[in-house]
DRENFI-302065 format. One record per residue (C-alpha): residue in three letters; x, y, z. Coordinates in steps of 0.5 Angstrom, whole numbers, plus 500, padded with zeros to 3 digits. Layout:
BEGIN
+------+-----+-----+-----+
! resn !  c1 !  c2 !  c3 !
+------+-----+-----+-----+
!  ALA !   X !   Y !   Z !
...
+------+-----+-----+-----+
This chain:
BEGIN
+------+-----+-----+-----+
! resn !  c1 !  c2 !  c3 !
+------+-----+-----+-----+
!  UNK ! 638 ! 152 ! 880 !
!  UNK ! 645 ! 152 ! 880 !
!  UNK ! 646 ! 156 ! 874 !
!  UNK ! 641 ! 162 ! 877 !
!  UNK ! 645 ! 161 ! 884 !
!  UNK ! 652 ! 161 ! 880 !
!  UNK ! 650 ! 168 ! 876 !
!  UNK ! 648 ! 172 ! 882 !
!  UNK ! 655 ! 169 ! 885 !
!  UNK ! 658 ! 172 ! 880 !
!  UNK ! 655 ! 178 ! 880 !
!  UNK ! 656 ! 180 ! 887 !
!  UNK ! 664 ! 178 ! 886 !
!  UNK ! 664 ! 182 ! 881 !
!  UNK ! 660 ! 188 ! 883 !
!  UNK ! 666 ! 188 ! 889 !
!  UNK ! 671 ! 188 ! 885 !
!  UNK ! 668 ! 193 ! 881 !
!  UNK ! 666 ! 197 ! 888 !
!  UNK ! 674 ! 196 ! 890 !
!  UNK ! 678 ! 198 ! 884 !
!  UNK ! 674 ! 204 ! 882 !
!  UNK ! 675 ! 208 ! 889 !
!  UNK ! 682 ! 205 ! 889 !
!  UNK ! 684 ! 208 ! 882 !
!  UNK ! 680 ! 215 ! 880 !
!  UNK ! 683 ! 215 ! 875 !
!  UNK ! 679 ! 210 ! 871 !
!  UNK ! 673 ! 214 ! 871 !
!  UNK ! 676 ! 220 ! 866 !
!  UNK ! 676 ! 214 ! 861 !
!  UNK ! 671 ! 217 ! 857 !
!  UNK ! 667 ! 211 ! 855 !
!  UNK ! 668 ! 207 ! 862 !
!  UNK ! 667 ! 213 ! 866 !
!  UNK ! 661 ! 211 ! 870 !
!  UNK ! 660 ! 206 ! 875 !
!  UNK ! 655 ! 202 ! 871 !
!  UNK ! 658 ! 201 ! 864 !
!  UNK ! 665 ! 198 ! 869 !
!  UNK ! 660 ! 194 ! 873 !
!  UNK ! 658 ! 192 ! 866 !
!  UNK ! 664 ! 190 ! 862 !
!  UNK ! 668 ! 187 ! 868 !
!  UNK ! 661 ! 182 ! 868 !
!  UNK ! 663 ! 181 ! 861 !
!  UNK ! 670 ! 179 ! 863 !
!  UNK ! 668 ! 175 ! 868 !
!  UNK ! 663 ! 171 ! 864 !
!  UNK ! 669 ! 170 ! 859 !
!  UNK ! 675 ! 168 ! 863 !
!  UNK ! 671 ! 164 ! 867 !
!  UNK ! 668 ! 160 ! 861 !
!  UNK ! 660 ! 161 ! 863 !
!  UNK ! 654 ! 160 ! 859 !
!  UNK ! 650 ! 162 ! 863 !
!  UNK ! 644 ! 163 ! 857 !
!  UNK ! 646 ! 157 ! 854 !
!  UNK ! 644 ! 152 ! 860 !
!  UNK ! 637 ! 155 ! 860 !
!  UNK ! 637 ! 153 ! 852 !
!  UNK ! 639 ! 160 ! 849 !
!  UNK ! 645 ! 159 ! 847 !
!  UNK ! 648 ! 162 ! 840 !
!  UNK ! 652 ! 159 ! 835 !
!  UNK ! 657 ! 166 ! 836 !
!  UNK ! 662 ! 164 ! 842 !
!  UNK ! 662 ! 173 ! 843 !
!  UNK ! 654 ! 173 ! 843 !
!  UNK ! 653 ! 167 ! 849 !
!  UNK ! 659 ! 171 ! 853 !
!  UNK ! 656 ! 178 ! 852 !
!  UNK ! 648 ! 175 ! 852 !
!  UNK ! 651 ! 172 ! 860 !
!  UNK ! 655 ! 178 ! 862 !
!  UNK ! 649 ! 182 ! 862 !
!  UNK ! 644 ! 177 ! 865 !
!  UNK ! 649 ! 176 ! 870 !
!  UNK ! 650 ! 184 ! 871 !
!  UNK ! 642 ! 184 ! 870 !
!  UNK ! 642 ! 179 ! 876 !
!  UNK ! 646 ! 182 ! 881 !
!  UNK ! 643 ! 190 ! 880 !
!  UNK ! 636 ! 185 ! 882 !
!  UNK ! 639 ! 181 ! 888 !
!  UNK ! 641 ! 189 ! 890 !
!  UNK ! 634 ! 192 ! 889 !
!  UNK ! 632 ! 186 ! 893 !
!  UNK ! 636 ! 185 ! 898 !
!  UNK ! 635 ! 193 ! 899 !
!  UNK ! 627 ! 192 ! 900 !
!  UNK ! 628 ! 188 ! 905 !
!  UNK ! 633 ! 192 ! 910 !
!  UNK ! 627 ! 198 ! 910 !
+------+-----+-----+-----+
């Protein structure tokens, strides 16, 4: 339960940090891979979840021998959480 609450942590973090730098700095949206808001959400979950040193799968007992897959697998669960606490906390405002 711990773990699903430090996900969510996480994502929401992440998803205002991405939301500050990208209206900050326009320019980040002419780097041709990167260039949507989703794929910055994306790989800044990622480095998230590295830099922090989680294993969000791992505790659920999906962990990789792979260090890069546990990190990647994480960072899009953590992103997946935080885009389903949106939507949930966006039906709730209607």
């Amino acid at each position: 339960m711990y773990t699903l609450a430090l996900a969510i942590l996480l994502g929401l973090i992440t998803a205002q940090v991405t939301s500050f730098v990208l209206e900050n700095v326009p320019a980040l949206a002419k780097v041709p891979v990167l260039g949507r808001n989703d794929n910055w959400f994306i790989a800044a979950s990622i480095l998230i979840v590295w830099l922090t040193d989680t294993s969000i799968l791992a505790t659920y007992g999906i962990g990789s021998t792979q260090e890069w897959v546990d990190v990647v697998g994480s960072g899009l669960a953590v992103a997946g959480l935080a885009n389903l606490t949106n939507a949930v906390a966006n039906w709730f405002d209607k």
